[in-house]
C-alpha positions in Angstrom: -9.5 14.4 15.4 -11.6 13.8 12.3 -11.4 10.0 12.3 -12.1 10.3 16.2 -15.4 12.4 15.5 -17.0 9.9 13.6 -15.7 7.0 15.8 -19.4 5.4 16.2 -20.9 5.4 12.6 -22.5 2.6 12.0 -21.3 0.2 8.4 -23.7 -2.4 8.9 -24.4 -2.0 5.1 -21.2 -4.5 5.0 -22.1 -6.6 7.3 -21.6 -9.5 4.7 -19.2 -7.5 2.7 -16.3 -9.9 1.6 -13.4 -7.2 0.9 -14.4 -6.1 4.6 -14.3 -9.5 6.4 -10.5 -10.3 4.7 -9.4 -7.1 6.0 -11.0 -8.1 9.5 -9.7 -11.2 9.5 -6.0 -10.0 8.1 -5.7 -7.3 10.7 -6.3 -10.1 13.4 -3.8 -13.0 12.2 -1.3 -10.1 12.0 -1.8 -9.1 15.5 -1.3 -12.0 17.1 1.7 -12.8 14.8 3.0 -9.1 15.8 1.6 -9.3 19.2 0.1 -5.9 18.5 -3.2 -4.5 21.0 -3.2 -1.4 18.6 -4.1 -3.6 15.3 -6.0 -6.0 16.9 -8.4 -3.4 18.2 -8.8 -1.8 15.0 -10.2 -5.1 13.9 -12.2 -5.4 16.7 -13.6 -1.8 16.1 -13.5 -2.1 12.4 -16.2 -5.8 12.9 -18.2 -4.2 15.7 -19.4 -1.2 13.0 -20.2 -3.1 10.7 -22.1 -5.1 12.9 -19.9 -8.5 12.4 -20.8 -11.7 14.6 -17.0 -13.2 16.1 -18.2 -16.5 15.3 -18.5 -15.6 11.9 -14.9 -14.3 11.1 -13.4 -16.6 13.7 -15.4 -19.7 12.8 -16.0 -19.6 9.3 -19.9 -20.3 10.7 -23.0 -18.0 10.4 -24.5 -16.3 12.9 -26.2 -18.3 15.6 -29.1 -16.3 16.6 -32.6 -16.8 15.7 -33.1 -15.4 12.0 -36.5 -15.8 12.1 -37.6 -12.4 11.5 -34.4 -10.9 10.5 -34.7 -10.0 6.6 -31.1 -11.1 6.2 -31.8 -15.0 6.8 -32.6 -14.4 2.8 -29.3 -12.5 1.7 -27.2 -15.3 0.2 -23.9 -13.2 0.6 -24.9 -14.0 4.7 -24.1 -18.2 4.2 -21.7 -17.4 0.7 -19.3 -14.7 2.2 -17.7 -16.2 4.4 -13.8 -18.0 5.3 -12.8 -21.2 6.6 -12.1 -21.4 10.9 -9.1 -19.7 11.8 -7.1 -22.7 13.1 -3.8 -21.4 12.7 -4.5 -18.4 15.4 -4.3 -20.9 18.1 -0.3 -21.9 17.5 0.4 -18.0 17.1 -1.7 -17.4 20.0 -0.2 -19.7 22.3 3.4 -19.3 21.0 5.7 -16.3 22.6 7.2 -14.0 19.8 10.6 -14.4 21.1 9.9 -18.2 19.9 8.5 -17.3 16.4 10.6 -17.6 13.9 10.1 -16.7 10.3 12.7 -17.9 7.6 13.7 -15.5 5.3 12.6 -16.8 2.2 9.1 -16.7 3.7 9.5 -12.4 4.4 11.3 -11.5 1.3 9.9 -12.5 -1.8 12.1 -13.1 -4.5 10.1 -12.7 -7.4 6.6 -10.9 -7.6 3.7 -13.8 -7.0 0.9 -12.4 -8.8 -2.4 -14.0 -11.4 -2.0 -13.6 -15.1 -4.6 -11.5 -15.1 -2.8 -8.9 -12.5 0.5 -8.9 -14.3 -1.4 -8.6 -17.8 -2.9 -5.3 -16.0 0.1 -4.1 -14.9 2.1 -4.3 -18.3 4.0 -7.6 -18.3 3.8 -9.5 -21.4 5.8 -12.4 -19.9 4.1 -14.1 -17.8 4.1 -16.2 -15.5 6.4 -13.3 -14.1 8.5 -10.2 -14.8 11.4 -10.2 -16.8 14.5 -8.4 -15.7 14.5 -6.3 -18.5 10.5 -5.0 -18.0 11.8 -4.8 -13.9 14.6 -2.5 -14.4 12.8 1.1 -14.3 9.5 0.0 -12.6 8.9 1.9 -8.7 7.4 -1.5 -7.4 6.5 -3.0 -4.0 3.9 -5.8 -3.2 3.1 -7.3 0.4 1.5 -10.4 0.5 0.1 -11.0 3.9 -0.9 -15.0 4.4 -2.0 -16.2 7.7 -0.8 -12.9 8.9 2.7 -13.3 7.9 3.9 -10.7 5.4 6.7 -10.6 3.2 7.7 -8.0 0.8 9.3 -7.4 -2.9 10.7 -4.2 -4.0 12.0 -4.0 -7.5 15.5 -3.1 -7.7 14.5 1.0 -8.7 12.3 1.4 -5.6 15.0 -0.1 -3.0 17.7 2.3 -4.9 15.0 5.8 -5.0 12.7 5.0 -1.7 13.5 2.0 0.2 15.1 -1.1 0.3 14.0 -4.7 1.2 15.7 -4.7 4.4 15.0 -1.6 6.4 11.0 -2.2 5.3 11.3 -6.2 6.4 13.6 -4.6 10.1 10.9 -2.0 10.5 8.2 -4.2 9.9 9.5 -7.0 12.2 10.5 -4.4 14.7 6.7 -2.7 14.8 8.8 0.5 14.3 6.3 2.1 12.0 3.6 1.8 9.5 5.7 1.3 6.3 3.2 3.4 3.7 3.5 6.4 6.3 7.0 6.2 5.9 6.8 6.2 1.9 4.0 8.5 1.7 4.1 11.9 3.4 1.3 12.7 5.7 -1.1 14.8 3.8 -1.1 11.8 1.1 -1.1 8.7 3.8 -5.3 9.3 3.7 -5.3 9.3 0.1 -3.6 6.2 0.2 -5.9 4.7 3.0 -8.9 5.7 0.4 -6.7 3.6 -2.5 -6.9 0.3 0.0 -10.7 1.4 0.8 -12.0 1.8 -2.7 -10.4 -1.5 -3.6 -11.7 -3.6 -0.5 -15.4 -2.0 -1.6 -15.0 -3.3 -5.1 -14.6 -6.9 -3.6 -18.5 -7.5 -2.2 -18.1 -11.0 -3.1 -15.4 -13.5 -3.6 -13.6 -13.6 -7.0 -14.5 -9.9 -8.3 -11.9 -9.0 -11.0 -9.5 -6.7 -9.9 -9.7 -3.0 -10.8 -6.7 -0.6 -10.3 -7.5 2.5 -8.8 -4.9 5.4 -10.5 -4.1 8.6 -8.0 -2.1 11.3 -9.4 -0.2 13.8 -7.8 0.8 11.8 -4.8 4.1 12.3 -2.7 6.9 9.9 -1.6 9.7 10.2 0.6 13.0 9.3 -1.0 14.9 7.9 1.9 16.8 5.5 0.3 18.3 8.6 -2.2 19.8 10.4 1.2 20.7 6.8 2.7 22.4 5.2 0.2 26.2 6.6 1.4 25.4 6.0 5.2 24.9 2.9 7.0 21.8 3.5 8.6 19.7 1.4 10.8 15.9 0.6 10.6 15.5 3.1 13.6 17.8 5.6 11.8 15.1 5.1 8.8 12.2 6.1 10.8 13.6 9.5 12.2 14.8 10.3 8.8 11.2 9.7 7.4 9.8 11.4 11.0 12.3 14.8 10.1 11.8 17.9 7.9 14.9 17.4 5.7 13.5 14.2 3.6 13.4 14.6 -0.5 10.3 14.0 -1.8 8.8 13.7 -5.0 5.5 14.1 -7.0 4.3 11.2 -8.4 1.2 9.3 -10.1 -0.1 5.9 -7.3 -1.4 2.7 -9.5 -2.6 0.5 -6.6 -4.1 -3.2 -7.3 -5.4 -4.9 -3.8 -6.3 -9.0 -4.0 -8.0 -9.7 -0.6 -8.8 -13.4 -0.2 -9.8 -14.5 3.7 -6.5 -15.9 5.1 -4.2 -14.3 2.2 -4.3 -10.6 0.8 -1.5 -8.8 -1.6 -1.9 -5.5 -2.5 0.7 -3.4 -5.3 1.9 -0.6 -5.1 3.8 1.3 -8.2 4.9 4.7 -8.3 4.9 6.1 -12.5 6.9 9.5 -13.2 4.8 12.2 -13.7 5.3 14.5 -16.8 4.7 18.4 -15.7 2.5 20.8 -17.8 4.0 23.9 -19.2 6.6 23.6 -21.4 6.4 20.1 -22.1 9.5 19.3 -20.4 9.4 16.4 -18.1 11.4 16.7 -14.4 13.1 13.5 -14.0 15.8 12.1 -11.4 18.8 11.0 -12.6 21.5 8.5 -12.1 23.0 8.5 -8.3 26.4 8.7 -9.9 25.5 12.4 -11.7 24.1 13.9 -8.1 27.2 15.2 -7.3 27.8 16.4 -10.8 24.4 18.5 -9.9 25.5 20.3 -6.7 26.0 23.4 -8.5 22.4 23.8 -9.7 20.8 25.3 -7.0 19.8 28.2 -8.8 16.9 26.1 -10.6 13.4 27.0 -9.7 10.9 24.5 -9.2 7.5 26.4 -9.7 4.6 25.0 -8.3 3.8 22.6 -11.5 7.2 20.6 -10.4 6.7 17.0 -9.0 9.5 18.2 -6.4 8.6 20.0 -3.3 10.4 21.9 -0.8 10.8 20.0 2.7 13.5 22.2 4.7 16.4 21.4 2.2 16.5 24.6 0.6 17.4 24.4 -3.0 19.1 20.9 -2.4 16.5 19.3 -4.5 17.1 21.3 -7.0 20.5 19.0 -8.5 18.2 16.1 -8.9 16.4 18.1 -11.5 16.6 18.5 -15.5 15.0 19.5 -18.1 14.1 15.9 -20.1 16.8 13.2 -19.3 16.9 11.6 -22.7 16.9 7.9 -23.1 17.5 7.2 -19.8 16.3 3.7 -18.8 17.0 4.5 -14.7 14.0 6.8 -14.7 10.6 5.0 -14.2 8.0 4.9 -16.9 4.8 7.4 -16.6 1.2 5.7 -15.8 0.3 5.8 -19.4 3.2 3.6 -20.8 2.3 1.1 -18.8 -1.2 0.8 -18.2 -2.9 0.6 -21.7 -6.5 -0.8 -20.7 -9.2 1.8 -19.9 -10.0 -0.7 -16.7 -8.8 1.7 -13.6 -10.8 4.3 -11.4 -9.5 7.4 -10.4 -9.1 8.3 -6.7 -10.0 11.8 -6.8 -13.9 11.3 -8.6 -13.9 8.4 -5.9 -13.0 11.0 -3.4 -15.4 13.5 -5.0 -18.2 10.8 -4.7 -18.2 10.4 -1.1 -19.7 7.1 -1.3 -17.3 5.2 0.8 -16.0 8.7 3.4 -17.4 6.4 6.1 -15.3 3.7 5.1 -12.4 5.4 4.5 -12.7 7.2 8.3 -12.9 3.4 9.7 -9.6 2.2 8.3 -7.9 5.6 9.0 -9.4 5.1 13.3 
């Protein structure tokens, strides 16, 4: 109801924004490779606030009419910020879904593709690429949408804690749901919208360096925890997500988002949070001790614990301890991992208010 009251604002401030006219031209490649109305109105809404000329994301070209008197003849983002013509749209356009066909090495990434720079950012001191061993704790996924085909890698600790590789790629391919609302829960899926927004701002202009944004306290669904001993379809995923009896958990957000006009990635990675109080940390452990933990129900998780109540009772309660020492299953916390001083944090975003607007646009 929110997002629907301030449908009509007006964002032609970015009219030549660069971080806005990837996202435009991102949302509408993926709807005509998904065949999706929905998203490709949300493009056409998201371009028509900000005042955004068709030919201009479509074409690769300027606007057309007379400039003459129109002070932004003499911006040079208006001739600089802008992508090549669309070509490919025409074959998706013009081809049926039933006959598009997407091998899988081209939706499931293998390995994470990301710049030097990125993985430097993120803690990996082998580049070109993580190494199993820095891999084996880290909560990771990464889309990279090219052309608006997406594929997906999720390190081997977020497919065993949240979700796997092939209910997101089913899901995806299916249009059975957003995959972030089923990862987040729904009172963090707008903080997670105002991640993706604060990144697209910091790109005004092609090749800005990238700039993680950090934001703590943010909750995940782990499906893949109750899954793991039933055979459960994609649909079976989504009304498990959908339902009141999901674990979730408490966790700090590092999200890095590389738009580029016909290919964007954006990271996600989910760090353990370490409580206040006593100094003990609540940690998950091992699948093969959650059985062993059955008979803990009698632990109370205060407010300060990264766990929350969702209609389980005290179910949640045998994935809990006091510190798990030494054990390598558990992911790292924000701080182990992310040494440089180069981040923003969501919430003084979020307590600026400088980009609500923008934030209410992606969320319509």
């Amino acid at each position: 109801k929110a997002c629907a009251k301030n449908a009509g604002k007006s964002l032609t401030s970015l009219k030549y924004h660069y971080g806005l006219q990837c996202q435009i031209r991102e949302w509408i490649s993926m709807a005509l490779v998904r065949r999706s109305f929905a998203l490709l109105g949300k493009a056409s809404t998201l371009a028509n606030r900000c005042g955004i000329h068709m030919d201009r994301i479509l074409c690769g070209i300027p606007e057309e009419e007379d400039h003459e008197n129109d002070q932004d003849s003499y911006k040079p983002e208006r001739n600089n910020n802008i992508g090549r013509r669309m070509n490919y749209l025409l074959a998706e356009l013009l081809e049926p879904r039933s006959q598009q066909k997407i091998p899988l090495l081209e939706r499931h990434m293998l390995s994470p593709r990301l710049s030097s720079d990125v993985l430097a950012m993120v803690g990996c001191q082998s580049c070109p690429t993580f190494q199993e061993q820095e891999m084996r704790n880290r909560w990771i996924i990464i889309r990279e949408t090219h052309c608006g085909k997406s594929s997906f890698y999720c390190s081997p600790a977020f497919e065993q804690n949240v979700l796997c590789w092939s209910h997101i790629s089913q899901i995806y391919e299916d249009n059975l749901a957003d995959i972030n609302s089923l990862i987040f829960v729904r009172d963090d899926f707008r903080r997670l919208i105002a991640c993706v927004a604060q990144q697209l701002s910091s790109h005004s202009v092609e090749g800005m360096p990238p700039r993680p944004v950090h934001a703590p306290k943010t909750t995940v669904r782990l499906l893949s925890r109750q899954l793991s001993q039933s055979n459960c379809g994609a649909q079976d995923v989504v009304r498990k997500a959908r339902g009141n009896d999901v674990m979730t958990l408490e966790m700090d957000l590092l999200v890095i988002l590389i738009p580029t006009m016909d290919k964007t990635t954006y990271y996600l990675e989910l760090f353990h949070r370490s409580c206040d109080g006593d100094g003990d940390d609540y940690l998950i452990d091992d699948a093969e001790n959650q059985s062993s933990r059955r008979a803990s129900n009698n632990i109370n998780a205060g407010d300060d614990s990264p766990f929350k109540k969702s209609g389980m009772g005290d179910i949640q309660n045998r994935y809990m301890q006091g510190r798990l020492r030494g054990d390598d299953s558990n992911p790292p916390t924000f701080d182990d991992v992310v040494e440089s001083e180069e981040w923003v944090g969501i919430d003084d975003v979020l307590a600026s208010g400088d980009i609500d607007d923008l934030i209410t646009a992606l969320c319509d």
